[in-house]
GUVEX-435222 format. One record per residue: x, y, z of N, C-alpha, C, O, CB in turn; residue in one letter; residue number from 1. Coordinates in steps of 0.02 Angstrom, whole numbers, always signed. Atoms other than C-alpha are relative to their C-alpha. Glycine has a CB too. Layout:
// GUVEX-435222
[r [X, Y, Z], [X, Y, Z], [X, Y, Z], [X, Y, Z], [X, Y, Z], "a", NUM],
...
//
This chain:
// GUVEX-435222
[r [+61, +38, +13], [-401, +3060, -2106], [-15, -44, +62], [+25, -79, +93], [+6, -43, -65], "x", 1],
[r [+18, +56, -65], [-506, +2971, -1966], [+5, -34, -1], [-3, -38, -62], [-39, -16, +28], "x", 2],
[r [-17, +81, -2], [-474, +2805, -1949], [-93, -38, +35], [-132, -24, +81], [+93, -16, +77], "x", 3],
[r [+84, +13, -19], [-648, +2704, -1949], [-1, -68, -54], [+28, -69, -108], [-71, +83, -27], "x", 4],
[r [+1, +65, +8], [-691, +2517, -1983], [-46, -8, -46], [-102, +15, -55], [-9, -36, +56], "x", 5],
[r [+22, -6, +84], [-712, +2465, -2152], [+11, -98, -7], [+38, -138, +32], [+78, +70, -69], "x", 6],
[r [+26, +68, +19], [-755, +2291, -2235], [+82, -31, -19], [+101, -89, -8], [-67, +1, -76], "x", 7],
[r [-71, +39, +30], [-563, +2274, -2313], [+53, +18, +64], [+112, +19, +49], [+33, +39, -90], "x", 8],
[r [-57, -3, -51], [-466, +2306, -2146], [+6, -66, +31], [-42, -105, +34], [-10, +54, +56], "x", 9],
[r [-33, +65, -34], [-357, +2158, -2053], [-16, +5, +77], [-38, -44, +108], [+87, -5, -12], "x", 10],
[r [-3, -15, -72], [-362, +2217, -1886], [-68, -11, +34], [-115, +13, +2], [+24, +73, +11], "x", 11],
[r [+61, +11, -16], [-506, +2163, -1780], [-23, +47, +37], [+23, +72, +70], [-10, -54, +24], "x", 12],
[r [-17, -41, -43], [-592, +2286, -1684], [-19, -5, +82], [-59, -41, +112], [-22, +52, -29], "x", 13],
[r [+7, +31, -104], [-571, +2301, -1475], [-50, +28, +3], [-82, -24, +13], [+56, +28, +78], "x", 14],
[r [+46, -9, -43], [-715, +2386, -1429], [-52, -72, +14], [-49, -125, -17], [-37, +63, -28], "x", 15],
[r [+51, +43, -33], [-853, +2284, -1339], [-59, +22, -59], [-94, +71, -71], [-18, +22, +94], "x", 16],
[r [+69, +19, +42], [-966, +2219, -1469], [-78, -15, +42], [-81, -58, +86], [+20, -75, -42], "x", 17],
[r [+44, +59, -11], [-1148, +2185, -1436], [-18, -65, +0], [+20, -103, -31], [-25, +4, -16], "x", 18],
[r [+16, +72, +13], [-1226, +2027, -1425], [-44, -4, -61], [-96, +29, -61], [-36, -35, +61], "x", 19],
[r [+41, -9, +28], [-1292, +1987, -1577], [-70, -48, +9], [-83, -68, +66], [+31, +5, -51], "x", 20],
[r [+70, +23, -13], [-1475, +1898, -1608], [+32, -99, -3], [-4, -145, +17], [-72, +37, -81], "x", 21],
[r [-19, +58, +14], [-1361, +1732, -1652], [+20, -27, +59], [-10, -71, +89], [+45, -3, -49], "x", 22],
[r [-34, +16, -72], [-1247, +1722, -1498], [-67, +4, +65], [-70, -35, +113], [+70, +71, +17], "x", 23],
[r [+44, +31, -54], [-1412, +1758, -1395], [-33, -71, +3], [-41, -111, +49], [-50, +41, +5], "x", 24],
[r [+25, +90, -3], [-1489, +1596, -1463], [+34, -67, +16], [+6, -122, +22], [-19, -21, -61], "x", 25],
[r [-37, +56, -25], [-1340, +1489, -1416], [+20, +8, +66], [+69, -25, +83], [+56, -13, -38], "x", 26],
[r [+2, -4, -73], [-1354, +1542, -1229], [-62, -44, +12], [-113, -19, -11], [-5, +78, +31], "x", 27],
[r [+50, +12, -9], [-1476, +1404, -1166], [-50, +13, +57], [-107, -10, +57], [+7, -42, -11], "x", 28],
[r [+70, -15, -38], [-1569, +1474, -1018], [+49, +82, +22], [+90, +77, +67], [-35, -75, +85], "x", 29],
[r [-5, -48, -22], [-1522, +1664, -1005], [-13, +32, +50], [+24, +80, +60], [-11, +16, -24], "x", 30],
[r [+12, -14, -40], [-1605, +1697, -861], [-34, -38, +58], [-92, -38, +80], [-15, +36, -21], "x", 31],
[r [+45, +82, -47], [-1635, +1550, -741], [-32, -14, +66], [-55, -63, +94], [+47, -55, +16], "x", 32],
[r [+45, -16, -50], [-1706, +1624, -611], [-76, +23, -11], [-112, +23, +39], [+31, +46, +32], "x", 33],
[r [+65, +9, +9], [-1876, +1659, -699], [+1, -54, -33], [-60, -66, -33], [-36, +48, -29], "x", 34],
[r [-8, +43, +37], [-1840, +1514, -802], [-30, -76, +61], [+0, -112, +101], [+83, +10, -34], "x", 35],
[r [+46, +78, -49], [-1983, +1367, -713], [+6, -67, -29], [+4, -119, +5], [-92, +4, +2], "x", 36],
[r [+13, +46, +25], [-1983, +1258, -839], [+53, -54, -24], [+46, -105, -58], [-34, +22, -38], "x", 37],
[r [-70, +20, +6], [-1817, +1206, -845], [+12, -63, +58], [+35, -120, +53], [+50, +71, +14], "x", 38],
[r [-9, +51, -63], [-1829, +1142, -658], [-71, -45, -13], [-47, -101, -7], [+3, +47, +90], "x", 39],
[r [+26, +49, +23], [-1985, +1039, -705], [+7, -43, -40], [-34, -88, -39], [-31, +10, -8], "x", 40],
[r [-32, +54, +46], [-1900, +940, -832], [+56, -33, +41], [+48, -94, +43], [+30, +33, -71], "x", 41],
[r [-22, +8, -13], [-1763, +921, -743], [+4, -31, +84], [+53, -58, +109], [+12, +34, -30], "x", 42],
[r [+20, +47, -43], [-1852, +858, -578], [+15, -72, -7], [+4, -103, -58], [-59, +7, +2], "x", 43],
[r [-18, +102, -2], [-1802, +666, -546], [-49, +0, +39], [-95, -28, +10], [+83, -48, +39], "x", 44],
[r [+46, +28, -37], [-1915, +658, -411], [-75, +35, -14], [-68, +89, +15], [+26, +5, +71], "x", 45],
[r [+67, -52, +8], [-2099, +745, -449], [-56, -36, +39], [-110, -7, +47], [-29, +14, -86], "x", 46],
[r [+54, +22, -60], [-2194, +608, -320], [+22, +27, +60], [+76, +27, +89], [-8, -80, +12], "x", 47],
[r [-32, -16, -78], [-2216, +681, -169], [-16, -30, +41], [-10, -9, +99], [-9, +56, +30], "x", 48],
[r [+29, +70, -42], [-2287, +518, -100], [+81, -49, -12], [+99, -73, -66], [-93, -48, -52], "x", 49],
[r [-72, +31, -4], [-2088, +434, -27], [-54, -87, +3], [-16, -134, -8], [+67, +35, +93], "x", 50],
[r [+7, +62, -13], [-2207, +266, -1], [-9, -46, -71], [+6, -106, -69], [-56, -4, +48], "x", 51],
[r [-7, +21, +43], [-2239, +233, -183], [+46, +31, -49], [+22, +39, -105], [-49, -9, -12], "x", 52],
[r [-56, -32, +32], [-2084, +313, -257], [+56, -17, +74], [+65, +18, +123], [-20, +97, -25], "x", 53],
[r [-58, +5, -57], [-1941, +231, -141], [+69, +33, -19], [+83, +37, -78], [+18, -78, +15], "x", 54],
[r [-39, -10, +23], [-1781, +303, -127], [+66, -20, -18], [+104, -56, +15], [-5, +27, +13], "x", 55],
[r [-38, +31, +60], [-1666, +281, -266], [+104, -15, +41], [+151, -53, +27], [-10, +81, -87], "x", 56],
[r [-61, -10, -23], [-1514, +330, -152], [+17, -5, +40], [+55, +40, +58], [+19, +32, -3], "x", 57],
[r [+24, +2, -90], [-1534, +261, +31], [+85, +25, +16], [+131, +32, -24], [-33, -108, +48], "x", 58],
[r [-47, -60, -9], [-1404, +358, +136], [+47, -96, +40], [+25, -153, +43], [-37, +102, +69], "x", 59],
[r [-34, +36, +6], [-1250, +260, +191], [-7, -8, +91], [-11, +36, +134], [+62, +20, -47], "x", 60],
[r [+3, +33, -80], [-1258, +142, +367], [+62, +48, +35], [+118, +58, +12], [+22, -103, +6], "x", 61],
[r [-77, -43, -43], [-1147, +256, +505], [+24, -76, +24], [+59, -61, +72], [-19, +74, +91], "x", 62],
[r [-52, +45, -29], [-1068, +61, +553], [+62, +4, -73], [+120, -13, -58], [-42, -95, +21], "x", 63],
[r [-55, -23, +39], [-958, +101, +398], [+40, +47, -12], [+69, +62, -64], [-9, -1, -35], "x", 64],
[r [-47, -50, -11], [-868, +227, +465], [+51, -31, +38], [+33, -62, +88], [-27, +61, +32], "x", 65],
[r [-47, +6, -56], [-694, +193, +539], [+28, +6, +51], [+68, +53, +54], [+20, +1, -1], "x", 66],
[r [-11, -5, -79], [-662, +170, +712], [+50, +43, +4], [+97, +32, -34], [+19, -66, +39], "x", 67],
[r [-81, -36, -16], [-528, +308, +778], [+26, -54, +33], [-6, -87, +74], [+8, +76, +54], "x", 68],
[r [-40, +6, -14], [-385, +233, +805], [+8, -1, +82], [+12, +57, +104], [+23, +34, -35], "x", 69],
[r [-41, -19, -58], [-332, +192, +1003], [+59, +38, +9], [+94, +49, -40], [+16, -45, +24], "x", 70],
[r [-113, -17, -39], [-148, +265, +1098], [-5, -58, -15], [-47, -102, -5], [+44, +25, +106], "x", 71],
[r [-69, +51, +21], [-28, +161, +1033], [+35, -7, +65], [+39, -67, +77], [+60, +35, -63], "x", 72],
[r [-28, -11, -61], [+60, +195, +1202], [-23, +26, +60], [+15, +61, +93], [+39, +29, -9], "x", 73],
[r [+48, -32, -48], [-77, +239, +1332], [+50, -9, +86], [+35, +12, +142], [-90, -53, -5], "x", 74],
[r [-44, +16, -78], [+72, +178, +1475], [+38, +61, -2], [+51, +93, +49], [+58, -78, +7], "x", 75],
[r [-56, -72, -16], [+185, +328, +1435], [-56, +65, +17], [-41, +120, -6], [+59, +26, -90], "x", 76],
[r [+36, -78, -3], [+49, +467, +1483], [+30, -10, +88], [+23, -54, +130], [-116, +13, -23], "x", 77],
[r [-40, -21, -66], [+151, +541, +1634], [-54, +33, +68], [-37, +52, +124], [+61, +67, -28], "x", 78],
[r [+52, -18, -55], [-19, +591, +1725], [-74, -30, -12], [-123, +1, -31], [-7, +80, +4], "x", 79],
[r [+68, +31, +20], [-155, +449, +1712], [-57, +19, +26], [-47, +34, +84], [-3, -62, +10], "x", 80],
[r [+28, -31, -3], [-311, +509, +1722], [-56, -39, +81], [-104, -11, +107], [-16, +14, -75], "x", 81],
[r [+39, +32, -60], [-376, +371, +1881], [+59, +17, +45], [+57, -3, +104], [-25, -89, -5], "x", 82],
[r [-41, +0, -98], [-227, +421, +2001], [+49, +49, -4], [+108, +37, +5], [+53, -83, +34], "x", 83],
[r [-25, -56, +5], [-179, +593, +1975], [+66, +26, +46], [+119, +55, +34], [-53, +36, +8], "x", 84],
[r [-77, -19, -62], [-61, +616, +2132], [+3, -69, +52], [-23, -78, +107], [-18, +94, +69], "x", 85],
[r [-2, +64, -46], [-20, +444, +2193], [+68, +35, +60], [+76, -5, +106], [+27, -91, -58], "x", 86],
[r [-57, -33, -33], [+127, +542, +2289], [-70, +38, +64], [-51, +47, +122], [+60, +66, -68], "x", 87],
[r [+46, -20, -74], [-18, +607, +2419], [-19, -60, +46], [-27, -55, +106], [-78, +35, -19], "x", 88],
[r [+19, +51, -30], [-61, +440, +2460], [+50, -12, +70], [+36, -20, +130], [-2, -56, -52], "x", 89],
[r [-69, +8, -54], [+113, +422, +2554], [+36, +73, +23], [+30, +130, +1], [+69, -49, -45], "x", 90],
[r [-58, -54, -22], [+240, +524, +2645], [+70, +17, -43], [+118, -20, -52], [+27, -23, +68], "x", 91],
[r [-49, +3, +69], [+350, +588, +2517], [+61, +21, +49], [+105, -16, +27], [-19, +63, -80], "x", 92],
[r [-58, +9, -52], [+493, +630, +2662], [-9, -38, +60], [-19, +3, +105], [+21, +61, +25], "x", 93],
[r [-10, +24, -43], [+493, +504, +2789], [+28, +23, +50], [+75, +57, +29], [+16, -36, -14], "x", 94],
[r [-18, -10, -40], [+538, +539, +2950], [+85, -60, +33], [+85, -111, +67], [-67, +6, +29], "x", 95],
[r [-65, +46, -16], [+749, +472, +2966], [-25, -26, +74], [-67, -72, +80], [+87, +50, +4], "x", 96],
[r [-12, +28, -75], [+756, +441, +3153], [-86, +5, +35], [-98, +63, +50], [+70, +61, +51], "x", 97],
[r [+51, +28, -26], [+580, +386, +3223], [-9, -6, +80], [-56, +6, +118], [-1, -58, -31], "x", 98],
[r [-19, +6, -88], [+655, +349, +3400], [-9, +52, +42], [-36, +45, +97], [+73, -14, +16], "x", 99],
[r [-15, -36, -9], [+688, +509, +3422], [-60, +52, -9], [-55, +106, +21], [+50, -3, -23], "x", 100],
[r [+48, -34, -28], [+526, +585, +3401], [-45, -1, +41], [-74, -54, +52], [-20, +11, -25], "x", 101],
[r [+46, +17, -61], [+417, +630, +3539], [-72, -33, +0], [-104, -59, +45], [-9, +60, +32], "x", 102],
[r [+59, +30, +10], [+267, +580, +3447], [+0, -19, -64], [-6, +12, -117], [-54, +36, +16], "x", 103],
[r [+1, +30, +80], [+277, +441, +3324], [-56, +1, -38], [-114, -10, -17], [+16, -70, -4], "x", 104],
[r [+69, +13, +48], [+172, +444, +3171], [-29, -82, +0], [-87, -94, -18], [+22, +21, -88], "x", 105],
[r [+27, +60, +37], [+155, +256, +3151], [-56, -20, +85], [-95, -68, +89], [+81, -73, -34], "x", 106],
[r [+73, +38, -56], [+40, +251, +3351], [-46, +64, -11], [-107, +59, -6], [+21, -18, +113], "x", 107],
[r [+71, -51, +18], [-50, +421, +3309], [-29, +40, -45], [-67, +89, -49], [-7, +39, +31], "x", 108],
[r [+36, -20, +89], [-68, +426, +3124], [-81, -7, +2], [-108, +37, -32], [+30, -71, -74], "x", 109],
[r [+85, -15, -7], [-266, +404, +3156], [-22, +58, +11], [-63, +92, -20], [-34, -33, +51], "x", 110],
[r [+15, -31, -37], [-261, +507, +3268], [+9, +77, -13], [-24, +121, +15], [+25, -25, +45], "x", 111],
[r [-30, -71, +44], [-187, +662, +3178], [-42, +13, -47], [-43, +72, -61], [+74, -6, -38], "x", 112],
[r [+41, -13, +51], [-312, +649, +3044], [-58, +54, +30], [-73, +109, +8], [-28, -70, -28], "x", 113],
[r [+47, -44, -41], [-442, +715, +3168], [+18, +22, +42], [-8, +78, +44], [-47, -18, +23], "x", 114],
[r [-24, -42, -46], [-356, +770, +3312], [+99, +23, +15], [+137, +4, +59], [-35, -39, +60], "x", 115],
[r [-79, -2, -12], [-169, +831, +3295], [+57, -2, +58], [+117, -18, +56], [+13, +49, -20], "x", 116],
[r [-21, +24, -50], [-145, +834, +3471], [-42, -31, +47], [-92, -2, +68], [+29, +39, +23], "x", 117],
[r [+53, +29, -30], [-220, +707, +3570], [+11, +30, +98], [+66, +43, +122], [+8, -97, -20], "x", 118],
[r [-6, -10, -73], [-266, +750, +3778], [+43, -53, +32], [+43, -109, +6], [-70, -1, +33], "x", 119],
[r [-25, +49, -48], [-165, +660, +3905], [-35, -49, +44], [-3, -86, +81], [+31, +31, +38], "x", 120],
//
């Protein structure tokens, strides 16, 4: 015998019921994309004149935002950003014995900048 859904059975049944005419009336906007009248009620604002309708929600001052934070330690940055190679400024090997060269830097350090060897 077929098995087929009867008024005195326990078991509920799985298939996918329709909707009936009840459950559609307790959906309140079924389709709310043609549904206009919904967003006209639900308008707060409906002047489109902002000088006699001010607004209700002015936006928040930007001085109430919090300052970032400085470096805590701006002395430990190992390459400051005003004196990138203070080591060019100077002679990072000195010349030991001075006496002994034929042409000291300290009478023609000028002079080396523009001319490396000067005429006699």
């Amino acid at each position: 015998m077929p098995e087929t859904a009867t008024a005195t059975e326990t078991e509920p049944v799985t298939e996918a019921e329709p909707v009936t005419e009840a459950e559609a009336e307790t959906d309140p906007d079924p389709d709310p994309e043609t549904d206009t009248e919904t967003e006209a009620v639900t308008d707060p604002d409906p002047d489109p004149d902002p000088e006699t309708d001010p607004d209700p929600e002015p936006e928040p001052e930007p001085e109430t935002e919090p300052e970032p934070e400085p470096d805590p330690e701006p002395d430990t940055d190992p390459e400051p950003e005003t004196d990138p190679e203070p080591e060019a400024v100077t002679d990072p090997e000195p010349d030991p014995e001075p006496d002994t060269d034929p042409e000291p830097e300290t009478e023609t350090e000028t002079e080396t900048e523009t001319d490396p060897e000067p005429e006699p």
